[in-house]
PyMOL CGO cylinders between C-alpha atoms (Angstrom):
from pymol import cmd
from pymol.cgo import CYLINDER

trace = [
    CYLINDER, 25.18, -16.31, 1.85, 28.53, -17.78, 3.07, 0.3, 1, 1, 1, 1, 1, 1,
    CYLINDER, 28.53, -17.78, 3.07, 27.23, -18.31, 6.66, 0.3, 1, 1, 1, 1, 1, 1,
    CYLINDER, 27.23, -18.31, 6.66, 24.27, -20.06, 5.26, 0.3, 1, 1, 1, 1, 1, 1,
    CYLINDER, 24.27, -20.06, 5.26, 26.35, -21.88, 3.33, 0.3, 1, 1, 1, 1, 1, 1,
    CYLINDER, 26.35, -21.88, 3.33, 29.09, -22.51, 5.82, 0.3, 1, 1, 1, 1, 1, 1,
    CYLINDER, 29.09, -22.51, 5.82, 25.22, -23.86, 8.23, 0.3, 1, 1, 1, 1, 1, 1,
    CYLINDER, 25.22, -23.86, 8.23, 23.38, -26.04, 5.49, 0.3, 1, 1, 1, 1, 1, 1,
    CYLINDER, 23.38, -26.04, 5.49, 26.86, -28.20, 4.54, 0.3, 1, 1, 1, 1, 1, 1,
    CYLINDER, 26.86, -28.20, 4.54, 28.32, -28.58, 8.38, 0.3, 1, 1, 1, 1, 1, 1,
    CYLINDER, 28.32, -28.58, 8.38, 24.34, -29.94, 9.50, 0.3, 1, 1, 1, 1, 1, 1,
    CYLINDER, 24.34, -29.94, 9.50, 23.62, -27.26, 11.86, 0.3, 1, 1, 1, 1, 1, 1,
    CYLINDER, 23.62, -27.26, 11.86, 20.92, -26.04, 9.81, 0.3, 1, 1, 1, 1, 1, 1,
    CYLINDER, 20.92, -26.04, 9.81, 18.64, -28.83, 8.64, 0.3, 1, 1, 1, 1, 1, 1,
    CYLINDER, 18.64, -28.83, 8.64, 15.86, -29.01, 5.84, 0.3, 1, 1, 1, 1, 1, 1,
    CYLINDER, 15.86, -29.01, 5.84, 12.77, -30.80, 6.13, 0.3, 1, 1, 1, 1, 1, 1,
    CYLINDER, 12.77, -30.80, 6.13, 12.63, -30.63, 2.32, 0.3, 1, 1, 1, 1, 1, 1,
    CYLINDER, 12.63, -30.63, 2.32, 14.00, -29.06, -0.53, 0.3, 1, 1, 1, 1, 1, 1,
    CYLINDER, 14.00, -29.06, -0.53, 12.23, -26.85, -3.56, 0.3, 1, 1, 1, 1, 1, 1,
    CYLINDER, 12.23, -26.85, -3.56, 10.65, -29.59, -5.63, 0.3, 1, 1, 1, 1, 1, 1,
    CYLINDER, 10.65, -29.59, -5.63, 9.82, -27.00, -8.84, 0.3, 1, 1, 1, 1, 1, 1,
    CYLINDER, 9.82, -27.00, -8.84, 12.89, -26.39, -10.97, 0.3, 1, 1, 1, 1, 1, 1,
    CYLINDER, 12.89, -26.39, -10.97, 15.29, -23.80, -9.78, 0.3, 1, 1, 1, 1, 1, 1,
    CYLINDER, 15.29, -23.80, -9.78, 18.01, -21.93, -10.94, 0.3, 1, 1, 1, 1, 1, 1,
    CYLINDER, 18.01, -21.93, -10.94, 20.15, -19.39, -9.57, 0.3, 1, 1, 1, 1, 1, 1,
    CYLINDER, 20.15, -19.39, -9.57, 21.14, -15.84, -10.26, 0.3, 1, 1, 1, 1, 1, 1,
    CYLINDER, 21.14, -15.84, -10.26, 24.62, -14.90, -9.28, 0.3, 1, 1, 1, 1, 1, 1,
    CYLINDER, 24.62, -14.90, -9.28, 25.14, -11.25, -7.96, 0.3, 1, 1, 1, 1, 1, 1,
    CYLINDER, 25.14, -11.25, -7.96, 28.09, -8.98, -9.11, 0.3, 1, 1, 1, 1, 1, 1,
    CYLINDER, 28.09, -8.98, -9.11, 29.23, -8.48, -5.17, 0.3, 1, 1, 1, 1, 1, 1,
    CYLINDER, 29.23, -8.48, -5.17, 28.69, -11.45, -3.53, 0.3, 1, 1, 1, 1, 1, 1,
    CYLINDER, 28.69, -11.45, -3.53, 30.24, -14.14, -6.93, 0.3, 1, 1, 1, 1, 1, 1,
    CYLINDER, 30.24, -14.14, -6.93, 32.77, -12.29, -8.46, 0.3, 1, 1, 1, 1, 1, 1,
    CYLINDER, 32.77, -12.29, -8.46, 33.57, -9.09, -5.60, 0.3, 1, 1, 1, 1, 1, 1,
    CYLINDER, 33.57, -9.09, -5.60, 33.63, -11.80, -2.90, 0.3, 1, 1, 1, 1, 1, 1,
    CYLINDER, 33.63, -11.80, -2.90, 34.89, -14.85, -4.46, 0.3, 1, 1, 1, 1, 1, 1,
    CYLINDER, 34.89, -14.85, -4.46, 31.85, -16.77, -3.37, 0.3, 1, 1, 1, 1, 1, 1,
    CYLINDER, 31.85, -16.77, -3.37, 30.56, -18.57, -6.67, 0.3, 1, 1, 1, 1, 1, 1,
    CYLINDER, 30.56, -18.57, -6.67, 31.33, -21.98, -5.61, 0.3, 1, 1, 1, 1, 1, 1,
    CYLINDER, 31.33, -21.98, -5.61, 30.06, -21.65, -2.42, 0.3, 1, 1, 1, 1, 1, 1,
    CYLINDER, 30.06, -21.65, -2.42, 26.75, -19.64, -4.05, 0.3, 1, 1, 1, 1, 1, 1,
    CYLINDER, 26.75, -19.64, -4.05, 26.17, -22.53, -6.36, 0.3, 1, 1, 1, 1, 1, 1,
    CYLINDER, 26.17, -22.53, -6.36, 26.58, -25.45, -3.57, 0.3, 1, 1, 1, 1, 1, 1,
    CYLINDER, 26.58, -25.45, -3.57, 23.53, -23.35, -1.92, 0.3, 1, 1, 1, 1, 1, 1,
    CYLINDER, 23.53, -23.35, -1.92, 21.28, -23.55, -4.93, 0.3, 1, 1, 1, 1, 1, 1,
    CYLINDER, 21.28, -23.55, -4.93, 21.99, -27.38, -4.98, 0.3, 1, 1, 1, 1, 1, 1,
    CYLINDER, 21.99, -27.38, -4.98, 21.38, -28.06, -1.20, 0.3, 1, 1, 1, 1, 1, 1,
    CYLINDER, 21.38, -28.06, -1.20, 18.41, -26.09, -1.46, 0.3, 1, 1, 1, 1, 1, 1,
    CYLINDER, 18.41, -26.09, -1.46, 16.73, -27.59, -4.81, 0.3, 1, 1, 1, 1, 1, 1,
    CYLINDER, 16.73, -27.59, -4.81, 15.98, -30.91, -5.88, 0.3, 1, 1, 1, 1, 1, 1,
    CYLINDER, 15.98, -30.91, -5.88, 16.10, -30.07, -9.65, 0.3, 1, 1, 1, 1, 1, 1,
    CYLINDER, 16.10, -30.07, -9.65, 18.71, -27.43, -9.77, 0.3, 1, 1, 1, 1, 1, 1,
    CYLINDER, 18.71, -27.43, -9.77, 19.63, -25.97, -13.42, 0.3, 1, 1, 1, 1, 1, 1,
    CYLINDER, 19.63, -25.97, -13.42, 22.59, -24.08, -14.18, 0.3, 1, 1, 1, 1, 1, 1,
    CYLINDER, 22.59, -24.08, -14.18, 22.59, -20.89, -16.34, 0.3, 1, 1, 1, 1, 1, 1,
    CYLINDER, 22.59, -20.89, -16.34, 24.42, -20.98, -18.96, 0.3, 1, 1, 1, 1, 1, 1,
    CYLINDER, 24.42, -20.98, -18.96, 27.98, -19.07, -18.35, 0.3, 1, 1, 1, 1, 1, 1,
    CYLINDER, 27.98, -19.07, -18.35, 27.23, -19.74, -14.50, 0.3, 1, 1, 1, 1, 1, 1,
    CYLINDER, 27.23, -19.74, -14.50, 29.68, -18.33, -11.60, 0.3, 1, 1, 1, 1, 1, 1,
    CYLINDER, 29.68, -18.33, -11.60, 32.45, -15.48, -12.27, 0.3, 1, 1, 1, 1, 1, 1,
    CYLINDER, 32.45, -15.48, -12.27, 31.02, -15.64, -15.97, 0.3, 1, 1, 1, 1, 1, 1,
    CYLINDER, 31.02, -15.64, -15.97, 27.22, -15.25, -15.16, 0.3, 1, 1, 1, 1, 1, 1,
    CYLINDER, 27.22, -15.25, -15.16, 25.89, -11.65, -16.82, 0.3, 1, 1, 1, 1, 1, 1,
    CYLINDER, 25.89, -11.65, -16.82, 24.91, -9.09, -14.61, 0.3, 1, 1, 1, 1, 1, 1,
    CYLINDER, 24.91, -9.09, -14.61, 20.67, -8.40, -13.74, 0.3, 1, 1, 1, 1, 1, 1,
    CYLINDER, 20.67, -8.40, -13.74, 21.67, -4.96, -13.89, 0.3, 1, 1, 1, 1, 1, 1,
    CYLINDER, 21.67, -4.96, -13.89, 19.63, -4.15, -11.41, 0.3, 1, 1, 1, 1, 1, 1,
    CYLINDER, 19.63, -4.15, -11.41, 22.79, -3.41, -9.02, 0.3, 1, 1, 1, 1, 1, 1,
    CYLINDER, 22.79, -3.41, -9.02, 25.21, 0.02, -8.28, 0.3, 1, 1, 1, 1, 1, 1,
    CYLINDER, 25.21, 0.02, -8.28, 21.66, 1.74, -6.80, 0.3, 1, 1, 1, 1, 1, 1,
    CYLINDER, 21.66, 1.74, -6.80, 20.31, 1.64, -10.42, 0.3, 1, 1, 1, 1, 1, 1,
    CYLINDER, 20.31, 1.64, -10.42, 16.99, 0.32, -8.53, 0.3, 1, 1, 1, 1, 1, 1,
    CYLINDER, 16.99, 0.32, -8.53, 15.41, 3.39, -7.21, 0.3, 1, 1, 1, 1, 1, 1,
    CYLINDER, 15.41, 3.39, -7.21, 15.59, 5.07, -10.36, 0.3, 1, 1, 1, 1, 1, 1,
    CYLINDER, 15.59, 5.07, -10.36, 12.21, 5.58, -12.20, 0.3, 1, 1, 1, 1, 1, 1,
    CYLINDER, 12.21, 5.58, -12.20, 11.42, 6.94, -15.70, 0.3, 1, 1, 1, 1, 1, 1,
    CYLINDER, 11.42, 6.94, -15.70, 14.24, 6.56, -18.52, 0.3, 1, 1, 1, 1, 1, 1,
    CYLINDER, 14.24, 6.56, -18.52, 16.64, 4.56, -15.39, 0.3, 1, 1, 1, 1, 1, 1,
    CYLINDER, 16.64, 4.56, -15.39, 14.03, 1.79, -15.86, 0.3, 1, 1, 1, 1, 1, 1,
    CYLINDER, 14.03, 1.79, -15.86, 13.98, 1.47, -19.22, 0.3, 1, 1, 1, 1, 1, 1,
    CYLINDER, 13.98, 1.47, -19.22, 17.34, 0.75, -19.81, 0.3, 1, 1, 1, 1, 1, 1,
    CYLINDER, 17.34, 0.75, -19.81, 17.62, -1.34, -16.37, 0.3, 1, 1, 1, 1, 1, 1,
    CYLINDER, 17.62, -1.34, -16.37, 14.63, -3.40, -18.69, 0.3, 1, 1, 1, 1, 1, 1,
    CYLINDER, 14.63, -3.40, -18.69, 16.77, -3.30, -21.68, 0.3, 1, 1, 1, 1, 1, 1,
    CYLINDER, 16.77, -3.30, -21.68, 20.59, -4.40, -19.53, 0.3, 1, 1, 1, 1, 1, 1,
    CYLINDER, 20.59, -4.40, -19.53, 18.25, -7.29, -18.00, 0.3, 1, 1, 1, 1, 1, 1,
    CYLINDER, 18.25, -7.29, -18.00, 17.01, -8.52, -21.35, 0.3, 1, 1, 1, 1, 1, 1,
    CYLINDER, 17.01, -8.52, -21.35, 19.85, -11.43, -21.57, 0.3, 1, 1, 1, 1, 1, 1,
    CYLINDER, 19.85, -11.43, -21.57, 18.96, -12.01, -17.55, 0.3, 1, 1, 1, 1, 1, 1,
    CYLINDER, 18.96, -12.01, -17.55, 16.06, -12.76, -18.63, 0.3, 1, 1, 1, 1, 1, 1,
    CYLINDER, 16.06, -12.76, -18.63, 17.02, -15.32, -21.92, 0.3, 1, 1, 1, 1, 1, 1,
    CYLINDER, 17.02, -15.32, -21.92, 19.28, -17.17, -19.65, 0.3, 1, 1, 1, 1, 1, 1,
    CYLINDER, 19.28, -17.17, -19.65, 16.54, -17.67, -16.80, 0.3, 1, 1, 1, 1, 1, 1,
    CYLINDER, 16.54, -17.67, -16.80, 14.37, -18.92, -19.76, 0.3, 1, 1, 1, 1, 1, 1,
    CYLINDER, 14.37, -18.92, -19.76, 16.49, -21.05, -21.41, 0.3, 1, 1, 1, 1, 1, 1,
    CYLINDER, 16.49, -21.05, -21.41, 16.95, -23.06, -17.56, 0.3, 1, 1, 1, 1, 1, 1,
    CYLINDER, 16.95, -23.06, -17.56, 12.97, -23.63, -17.64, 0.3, 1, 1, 1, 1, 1, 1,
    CYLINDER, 12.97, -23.63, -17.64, 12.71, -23.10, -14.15, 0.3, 1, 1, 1, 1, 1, 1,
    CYLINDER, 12.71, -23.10, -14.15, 9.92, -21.86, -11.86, 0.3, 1, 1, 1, 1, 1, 1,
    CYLINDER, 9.92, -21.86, -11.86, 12.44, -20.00, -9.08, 0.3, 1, 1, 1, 1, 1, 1,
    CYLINDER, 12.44, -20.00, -9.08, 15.34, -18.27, -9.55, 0.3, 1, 1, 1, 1, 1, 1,
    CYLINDER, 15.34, -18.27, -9.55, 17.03, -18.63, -6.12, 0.3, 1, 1, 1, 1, 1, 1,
    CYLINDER, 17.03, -18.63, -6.12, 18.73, -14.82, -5.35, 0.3, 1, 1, 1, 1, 1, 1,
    CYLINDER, 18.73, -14.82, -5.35, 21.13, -13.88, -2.88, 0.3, 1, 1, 1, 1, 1, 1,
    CYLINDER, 21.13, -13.88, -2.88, 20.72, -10.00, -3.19, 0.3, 1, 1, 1, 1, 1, 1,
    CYLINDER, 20.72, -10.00, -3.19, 18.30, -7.57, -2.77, 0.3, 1, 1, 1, 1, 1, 1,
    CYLINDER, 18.30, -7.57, -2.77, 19.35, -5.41, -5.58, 0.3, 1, 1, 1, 1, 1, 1,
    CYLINDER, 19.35, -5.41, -5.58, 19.22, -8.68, -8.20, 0.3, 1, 1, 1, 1, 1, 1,
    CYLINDER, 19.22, -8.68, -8.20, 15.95, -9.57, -6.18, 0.3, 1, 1, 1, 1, 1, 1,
    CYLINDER, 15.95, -9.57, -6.18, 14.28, -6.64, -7.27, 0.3, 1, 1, 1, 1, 1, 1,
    CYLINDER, 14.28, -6.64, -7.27, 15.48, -6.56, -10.81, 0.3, 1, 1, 1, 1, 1, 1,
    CYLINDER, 15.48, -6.56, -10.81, 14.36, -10.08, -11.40, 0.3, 1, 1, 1, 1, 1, 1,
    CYLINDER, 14.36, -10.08, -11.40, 11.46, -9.61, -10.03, 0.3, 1, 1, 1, 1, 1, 1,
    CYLINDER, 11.46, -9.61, -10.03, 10.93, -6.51, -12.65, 0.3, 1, 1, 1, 1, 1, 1,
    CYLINDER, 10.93, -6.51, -12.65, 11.97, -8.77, -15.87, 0.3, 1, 1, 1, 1, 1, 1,
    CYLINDER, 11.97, -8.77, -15.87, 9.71, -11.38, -14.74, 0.3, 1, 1, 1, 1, 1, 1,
    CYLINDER, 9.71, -11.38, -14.74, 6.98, -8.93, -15.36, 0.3, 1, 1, 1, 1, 1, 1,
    CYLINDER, 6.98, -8.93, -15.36, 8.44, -7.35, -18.34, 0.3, 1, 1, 1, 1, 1, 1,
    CYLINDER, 8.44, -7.35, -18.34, 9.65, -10.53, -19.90, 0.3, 1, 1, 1, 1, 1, 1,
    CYLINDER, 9.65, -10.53, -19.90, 6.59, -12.76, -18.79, 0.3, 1, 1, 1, 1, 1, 1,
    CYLINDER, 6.59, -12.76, -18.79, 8.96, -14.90, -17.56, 0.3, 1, 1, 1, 1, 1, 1,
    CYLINDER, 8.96, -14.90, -17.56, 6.34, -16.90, -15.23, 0.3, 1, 1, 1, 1, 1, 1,
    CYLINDER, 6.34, -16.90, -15.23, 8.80, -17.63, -12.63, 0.3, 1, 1, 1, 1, 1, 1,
    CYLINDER, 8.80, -17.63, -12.63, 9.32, -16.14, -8.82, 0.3, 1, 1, 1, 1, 1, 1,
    CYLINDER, 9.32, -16.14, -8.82, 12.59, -14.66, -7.81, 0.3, 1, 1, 1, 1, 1, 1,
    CYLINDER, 12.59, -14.66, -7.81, 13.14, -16.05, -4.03, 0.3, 1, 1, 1, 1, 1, 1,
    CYLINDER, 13.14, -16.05, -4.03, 15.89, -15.14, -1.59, 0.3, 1, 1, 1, 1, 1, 1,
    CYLINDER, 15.89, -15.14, -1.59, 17.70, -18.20, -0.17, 0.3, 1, 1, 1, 1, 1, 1,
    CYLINDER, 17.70, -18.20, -0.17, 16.73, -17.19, 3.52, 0.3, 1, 1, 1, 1, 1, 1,
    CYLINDER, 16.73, -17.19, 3.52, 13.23, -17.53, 2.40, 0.3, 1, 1, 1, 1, 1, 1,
    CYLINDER, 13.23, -17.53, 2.40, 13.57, -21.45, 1.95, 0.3, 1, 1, 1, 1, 1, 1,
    CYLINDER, 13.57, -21.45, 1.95, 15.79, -21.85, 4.48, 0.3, 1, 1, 1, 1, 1, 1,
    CYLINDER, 15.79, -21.85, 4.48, 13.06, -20.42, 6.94, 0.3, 1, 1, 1, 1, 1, 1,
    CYLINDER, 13.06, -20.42, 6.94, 10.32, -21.85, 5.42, 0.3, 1, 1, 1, 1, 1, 1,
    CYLINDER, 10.32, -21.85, 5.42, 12.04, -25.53, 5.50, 0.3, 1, 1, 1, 1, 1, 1,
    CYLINDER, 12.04, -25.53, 5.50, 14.29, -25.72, 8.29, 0.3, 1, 1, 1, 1, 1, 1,
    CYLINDER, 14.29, -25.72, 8.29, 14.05, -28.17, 11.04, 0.3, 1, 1, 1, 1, 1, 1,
    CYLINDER, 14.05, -28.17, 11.04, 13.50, -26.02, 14.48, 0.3, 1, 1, 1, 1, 1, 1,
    CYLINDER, 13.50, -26.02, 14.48, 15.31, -28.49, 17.39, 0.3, 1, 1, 1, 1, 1, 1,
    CYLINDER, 15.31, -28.49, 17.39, 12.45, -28.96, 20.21, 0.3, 1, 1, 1, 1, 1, 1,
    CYLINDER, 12.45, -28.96, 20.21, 14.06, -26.94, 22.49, 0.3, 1, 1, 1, 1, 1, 1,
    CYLINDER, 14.06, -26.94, 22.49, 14.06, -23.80, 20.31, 0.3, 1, 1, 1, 1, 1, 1,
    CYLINDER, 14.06, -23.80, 20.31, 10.57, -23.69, 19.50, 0.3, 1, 1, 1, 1, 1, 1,
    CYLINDER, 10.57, -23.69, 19.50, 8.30, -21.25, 22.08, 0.3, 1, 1, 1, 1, 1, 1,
    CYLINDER, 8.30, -21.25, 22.08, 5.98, -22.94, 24.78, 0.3, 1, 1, 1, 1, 1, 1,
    CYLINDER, 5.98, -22.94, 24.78, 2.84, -22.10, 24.73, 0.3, 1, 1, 1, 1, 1, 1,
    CYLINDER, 2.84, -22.10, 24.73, 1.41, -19.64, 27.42, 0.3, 1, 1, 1, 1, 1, 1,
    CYLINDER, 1.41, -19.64, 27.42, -0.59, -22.57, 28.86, 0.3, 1, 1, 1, 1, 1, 1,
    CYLINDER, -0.59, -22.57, 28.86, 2.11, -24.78, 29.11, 0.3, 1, 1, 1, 1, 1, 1,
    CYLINDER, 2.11, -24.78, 29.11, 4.60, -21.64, 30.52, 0.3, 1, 1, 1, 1, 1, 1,
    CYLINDER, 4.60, -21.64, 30.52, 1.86, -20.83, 32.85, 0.3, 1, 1, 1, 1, 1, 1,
    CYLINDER, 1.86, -20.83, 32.85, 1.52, -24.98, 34.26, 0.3, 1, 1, 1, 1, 1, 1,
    CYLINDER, 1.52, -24.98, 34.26, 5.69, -24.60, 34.63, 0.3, 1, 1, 1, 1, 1, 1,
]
cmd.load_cgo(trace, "trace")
């Protein structure tokens, strides 16, 4: 997340758009508050979206998915109260109205992708890199010739 960051705000990664549906953005337990990377988290979300909307209590304050510590895997009862934990996850993504929920974690990835199905939240949990990807400008000299063209060289 921070090298993406550190990329999208110095120019040497470059969008060809951003998300046009209104976004939000979850903020994981390791990478805001363990690593100290909420501002940086948030200035993602914004480069990335053209209608960005806060959660309420964003950053160091945020509430966990609690979908993190390996919780996860777990099936049966594990899931039920993983369901339960992620209840207020999933008031504060509905209270943004937003369509995405931009994640940097797999773990929170997961779990939001679970209370969107037990909350109906009708929204898609996306990983930043996933944008990025899918909207970054690829300089001509990086993109692959095709074998025709190699061949001609």
């Amino acid at each position: 997340m921070e090298l993406f960051h550190d990329y999208l705000d110095q120019g040497i990664i470059k969008l060809s758009k951003k998300v046009t549906e209104p976004t939000t953005l979850q903020d994981p337990c390791n990478v805001v508050r363990s690593g100290g990377l909420a501002a940086k988290n948030r200035h993602v979300a914004e480069m990335l979206s053209e209608d960005f909307r806060p959660m309420d209590n964003q950053g160091n304050y945020n509430y966990c998915c609690g979908g993190g510590g390996g919780a996860i895997p777990m099936g049966g009862e594990m899931r039920k109260q993983r369901m339960k934990c992620g209840k207020i996850k999933a008031e504060q993504i509905r209270a943004t109205g937003a369509k995405i929920v931009l994640v940097p974690c797999h773990n929170c990835i997961d779990q939001i992708r679970d209370l969107n199905k037990e909350y109906d939240l009708g929204i898609k949990a996306v990983h930043f890199k996933e944008i990025i990807a899918h909207n970054m400008i690829v300089p001509e000299h990086m993109i692959p010739k095709e074998e025709d063209e190699e061949e001609k060289a």
